[in-house]
Backbone as CSV, one residue per row, in Angstrom:
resi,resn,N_x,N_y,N_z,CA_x,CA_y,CA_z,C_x,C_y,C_z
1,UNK,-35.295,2.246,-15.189,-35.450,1.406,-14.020,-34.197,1.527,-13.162
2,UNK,-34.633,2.050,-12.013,-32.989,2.028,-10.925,-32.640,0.664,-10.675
3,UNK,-31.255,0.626,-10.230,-30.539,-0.949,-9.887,-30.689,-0.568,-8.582
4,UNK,-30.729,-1.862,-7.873,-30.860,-2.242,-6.943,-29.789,-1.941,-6.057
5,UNK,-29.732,-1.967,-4.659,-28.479,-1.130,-3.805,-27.031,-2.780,-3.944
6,UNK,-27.356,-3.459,-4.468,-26.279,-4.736,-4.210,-25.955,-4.507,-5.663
7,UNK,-26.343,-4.402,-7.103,-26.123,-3.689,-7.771,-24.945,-2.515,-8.049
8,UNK,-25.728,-1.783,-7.043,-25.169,-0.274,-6.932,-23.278,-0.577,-6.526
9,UNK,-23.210,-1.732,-5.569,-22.719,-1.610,-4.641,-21.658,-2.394,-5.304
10,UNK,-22.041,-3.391,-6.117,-21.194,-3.951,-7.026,-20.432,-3.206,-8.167
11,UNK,-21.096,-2.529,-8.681,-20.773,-1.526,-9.709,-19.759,-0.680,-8.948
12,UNK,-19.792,0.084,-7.783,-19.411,0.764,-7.464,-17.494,0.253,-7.225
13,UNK,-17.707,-1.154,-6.849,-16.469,-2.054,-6.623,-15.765,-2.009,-7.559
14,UNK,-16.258,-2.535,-8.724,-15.585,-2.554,-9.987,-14.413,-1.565,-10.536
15,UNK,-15.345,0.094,-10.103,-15.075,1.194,-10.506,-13.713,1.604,-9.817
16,UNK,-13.929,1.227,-8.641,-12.973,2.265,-7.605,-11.792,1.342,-7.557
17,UNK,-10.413,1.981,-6.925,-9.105,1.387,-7.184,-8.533,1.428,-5.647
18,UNK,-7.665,0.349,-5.542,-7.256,0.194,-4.271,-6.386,1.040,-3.006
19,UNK,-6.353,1.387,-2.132,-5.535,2.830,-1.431,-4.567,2.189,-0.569
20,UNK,-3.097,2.526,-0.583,-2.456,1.870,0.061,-2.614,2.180,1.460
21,UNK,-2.684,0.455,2.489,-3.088,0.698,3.879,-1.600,0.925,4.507
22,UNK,-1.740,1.522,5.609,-1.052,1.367,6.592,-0.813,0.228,7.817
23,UNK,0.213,-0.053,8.685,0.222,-1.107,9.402,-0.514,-0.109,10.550
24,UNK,-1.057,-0.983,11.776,-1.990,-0.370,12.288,-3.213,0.126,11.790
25,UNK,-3.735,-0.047,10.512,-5.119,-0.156,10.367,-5.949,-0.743,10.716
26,UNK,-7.393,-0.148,11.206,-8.419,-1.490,11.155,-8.877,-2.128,10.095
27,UNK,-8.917,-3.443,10.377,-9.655,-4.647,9.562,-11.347,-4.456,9.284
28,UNK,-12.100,-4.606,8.388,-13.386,-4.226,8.019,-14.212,-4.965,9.259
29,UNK,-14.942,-4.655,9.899,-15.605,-5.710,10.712,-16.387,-6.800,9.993
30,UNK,-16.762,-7.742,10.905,-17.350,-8.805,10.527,-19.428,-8.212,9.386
31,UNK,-19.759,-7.307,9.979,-20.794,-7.108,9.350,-20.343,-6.224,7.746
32,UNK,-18.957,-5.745,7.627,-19.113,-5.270,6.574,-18.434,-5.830,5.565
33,UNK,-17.765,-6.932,6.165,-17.230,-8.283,5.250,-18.608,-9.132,5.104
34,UNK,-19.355,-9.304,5.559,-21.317,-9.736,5.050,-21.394,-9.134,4.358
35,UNK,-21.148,-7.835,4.429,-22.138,-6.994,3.531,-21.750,-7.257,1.603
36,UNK,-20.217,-6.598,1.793,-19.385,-7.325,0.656,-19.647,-8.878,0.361
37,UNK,-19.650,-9.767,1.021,-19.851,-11.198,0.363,-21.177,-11.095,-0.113
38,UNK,-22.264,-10.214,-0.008,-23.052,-10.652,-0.236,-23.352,-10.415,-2.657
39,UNK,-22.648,-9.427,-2.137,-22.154,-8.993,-3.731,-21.065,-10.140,-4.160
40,UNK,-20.418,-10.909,-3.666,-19.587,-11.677,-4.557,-20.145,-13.290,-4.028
41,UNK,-20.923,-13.970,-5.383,-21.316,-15.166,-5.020,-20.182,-16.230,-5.165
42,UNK,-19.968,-16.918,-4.522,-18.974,-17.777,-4.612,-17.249,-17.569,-3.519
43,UNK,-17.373,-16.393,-3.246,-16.591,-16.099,-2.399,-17.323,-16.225,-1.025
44,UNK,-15.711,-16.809,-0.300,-15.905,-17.555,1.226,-14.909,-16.533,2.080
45,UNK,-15.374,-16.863,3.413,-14.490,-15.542,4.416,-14.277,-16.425,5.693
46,UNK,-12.424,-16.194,5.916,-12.844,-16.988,6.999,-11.868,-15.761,7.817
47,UNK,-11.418,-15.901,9.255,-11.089,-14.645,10.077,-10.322,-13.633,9.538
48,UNK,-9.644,-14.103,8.502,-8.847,-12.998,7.807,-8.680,-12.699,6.182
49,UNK,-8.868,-13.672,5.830,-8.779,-13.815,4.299,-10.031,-13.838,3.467
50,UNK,-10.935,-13.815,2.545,-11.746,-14.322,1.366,-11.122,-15.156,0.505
51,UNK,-11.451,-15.740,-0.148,-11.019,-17.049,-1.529,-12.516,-17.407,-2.082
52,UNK,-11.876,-17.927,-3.463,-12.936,-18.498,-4.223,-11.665,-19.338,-5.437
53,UNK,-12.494,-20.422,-5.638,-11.893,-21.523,-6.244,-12.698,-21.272,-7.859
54,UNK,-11.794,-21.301,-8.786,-12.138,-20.960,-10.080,-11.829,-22.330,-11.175
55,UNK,-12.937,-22.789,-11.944,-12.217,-23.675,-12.654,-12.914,-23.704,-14.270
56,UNK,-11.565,-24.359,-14.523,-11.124,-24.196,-15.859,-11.746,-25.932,-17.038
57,UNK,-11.686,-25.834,-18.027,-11.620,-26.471,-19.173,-9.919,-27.285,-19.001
58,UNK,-8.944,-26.452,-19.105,-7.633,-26.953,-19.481,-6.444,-26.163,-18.614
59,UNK,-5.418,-26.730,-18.608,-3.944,-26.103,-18.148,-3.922,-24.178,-19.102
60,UNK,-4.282,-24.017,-20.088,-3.567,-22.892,-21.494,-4.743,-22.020,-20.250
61,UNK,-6.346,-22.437,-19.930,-7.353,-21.235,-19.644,-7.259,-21.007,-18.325
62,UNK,-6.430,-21.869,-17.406,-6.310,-21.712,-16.161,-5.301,-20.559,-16.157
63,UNK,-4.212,-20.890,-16.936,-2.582,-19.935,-16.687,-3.303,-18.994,-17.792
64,UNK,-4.037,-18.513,-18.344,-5.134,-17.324,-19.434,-5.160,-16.226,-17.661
65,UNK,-6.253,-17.614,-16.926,-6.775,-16.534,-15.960,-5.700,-16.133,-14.919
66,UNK,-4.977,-17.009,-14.249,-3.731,-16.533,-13.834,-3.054,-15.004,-14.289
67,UNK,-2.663,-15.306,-15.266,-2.067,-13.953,-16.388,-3.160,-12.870,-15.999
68,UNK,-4.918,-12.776,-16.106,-5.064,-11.539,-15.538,-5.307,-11.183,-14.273
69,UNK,-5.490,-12.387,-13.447,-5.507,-11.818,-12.114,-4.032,-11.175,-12.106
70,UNK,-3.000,-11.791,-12.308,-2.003,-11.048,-11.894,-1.836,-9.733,-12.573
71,UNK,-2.220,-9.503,-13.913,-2.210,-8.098,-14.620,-3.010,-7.434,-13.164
72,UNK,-4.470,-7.638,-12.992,-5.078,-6.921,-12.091,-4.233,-6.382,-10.911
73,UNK,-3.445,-7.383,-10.278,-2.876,-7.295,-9.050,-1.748,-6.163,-9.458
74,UNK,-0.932,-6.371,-10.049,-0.050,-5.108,-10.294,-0.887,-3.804,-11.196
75,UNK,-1.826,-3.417,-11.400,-2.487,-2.123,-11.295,-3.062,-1.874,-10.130
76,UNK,-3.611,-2.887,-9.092,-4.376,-2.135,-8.371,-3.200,-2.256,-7.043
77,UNK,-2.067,-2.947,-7.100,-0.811,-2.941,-5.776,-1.380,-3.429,-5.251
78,UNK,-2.489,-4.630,-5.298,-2.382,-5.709,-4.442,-2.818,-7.312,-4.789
79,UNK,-2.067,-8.019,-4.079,-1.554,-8.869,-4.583,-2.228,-10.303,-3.563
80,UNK,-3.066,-11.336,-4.413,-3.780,-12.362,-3.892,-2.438,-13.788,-4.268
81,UNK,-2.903,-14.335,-2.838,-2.223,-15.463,-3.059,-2.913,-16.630,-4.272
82,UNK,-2.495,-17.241,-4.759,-2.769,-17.716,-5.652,-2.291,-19.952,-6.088
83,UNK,-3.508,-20.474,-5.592,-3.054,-22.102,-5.924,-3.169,-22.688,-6.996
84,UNK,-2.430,-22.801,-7.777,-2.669,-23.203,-9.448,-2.396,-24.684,-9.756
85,UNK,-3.627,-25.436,-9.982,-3.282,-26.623,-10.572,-3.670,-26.443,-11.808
86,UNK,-3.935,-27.938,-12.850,-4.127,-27.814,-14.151,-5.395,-27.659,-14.393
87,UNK,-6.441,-27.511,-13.942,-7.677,-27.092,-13.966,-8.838,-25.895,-13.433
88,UNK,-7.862,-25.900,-12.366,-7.934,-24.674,-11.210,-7.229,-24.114,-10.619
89,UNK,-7.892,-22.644,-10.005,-7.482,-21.484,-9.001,-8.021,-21.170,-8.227
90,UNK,-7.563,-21.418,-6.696,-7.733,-20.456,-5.818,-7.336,-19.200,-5.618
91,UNK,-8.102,-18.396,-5.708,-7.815,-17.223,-5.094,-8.258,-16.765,-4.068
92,UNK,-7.203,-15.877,-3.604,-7.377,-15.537,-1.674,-6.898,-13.854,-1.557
93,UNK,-7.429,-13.650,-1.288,-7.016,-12.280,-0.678,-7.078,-11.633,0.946
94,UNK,-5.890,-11.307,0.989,-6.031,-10.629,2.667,-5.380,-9.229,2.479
95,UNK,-5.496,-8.458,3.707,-4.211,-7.065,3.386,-3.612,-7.341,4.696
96,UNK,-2.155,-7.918,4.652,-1.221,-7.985,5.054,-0.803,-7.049,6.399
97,UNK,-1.055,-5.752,5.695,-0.258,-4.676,6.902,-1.382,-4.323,8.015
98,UNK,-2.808,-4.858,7.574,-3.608,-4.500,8.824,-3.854,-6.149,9.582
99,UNK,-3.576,-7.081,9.129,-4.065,-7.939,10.023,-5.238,-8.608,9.076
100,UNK,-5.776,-8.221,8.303,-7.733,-8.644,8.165,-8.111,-8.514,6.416
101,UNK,-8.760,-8.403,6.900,-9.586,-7.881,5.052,-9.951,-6.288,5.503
102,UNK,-9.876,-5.614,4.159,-9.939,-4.288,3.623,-10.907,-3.986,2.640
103,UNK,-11.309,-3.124,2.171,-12.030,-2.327,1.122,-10.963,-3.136,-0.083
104,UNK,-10.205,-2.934,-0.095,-8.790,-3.610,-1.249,-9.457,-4.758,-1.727
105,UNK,-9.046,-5.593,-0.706,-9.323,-7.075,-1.103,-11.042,-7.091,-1.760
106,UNK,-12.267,-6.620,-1.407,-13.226,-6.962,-2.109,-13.136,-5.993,-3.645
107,UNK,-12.606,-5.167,-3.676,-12.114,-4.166,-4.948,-11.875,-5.140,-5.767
108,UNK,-10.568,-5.961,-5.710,-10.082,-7.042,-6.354,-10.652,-8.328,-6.549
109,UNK,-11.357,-8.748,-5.425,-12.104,-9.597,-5.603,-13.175,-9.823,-7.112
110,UNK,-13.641,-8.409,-7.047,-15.155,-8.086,-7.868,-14.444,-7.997,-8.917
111,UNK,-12.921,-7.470,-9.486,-12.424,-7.691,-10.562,-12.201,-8.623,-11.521
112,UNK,-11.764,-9.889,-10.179,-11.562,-10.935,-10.664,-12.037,-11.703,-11.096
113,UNK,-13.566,-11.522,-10.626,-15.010,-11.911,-11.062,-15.875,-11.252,-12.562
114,UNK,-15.134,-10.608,-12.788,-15.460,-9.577,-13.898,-14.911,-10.237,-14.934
115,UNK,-13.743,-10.956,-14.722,-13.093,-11.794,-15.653,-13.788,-12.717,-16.338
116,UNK,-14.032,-12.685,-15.843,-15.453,-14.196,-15.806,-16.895,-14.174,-16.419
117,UNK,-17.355,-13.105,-15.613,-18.866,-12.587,-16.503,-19.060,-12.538,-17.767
C-alpha cells in the first residue's frame, strides 16, 4: 500500500539534515510554510517563527526533553529558542540570517516531534 503524499512528505523531513543559510536568503513563502504545517500537528506559524508547546508529567521529563531537543540542535546547527518551566516547553524555531522560516526550521521541527511519537 503507498503512503500518502503528507506521509511522504513527513518522512522525507525526518530524513534530510539542515544546510547552512546565508544572510540574504529568501524566507519560505507563506503557501509553503501551509504546506509544512500541515505535516506537523500542533505546530503554530506566525510571520516569522513556528512553536509548539510540549508538556510534561514532571520537572526530570521536561529537562529529559530539553536534553534532546538540544542534542538535535547541535547535529543539525540549528538552534530553537526554547521556554522551560516545570512542566513545559516551548519550542520555536526561526532562521535568523534570512529573516523568516526555512526548510531548517520544519527539518527540526519534525524531529522534535519524533521525540514524542
Amino acid at each position: 500500500m503507498a503512503m500518502d503524499t503528507t506521509q511522504e512528505r513527513s518522512d522525507s523531513l525526518k530524513s534530510r539534515h539542515c544546510k547552512p543559510c546565508e544572510k540574504g536568503g529568501i524566507p519560505l513563502s507563506a503557501a509553503e510554510v501551509e504546506r509544512y504545517l500541515r505535516e506537523l500537528p500542533g505546530w503554530e506559524a506566525d510571520s516569522s517563527a513556528i512553536g509548539k508547546r510540549f508538556e510534561f508529567k514532571n520537572y526530570y521529563q521536561t529537562m529529559a526533553f530539553v536534553n534532546a531537543v538540544a542534542w538535535i540542535a547541535h547535529q543539525e546547527g540549528h538552534h530553537p529558542d526554547l521556554l522551560v518551566s516545570y512542566n513545559a516547553c516551548r519550542v520555536s524555531y526561526t532562521t535568523h540570517a534570512i529573516g523568516g522560516l526555512s526548510d531548517n526550521d520544519f527539518i527540526c521541527a519534525t524531529k522534535v516531534d519524533v521525540l514524542l511519537a
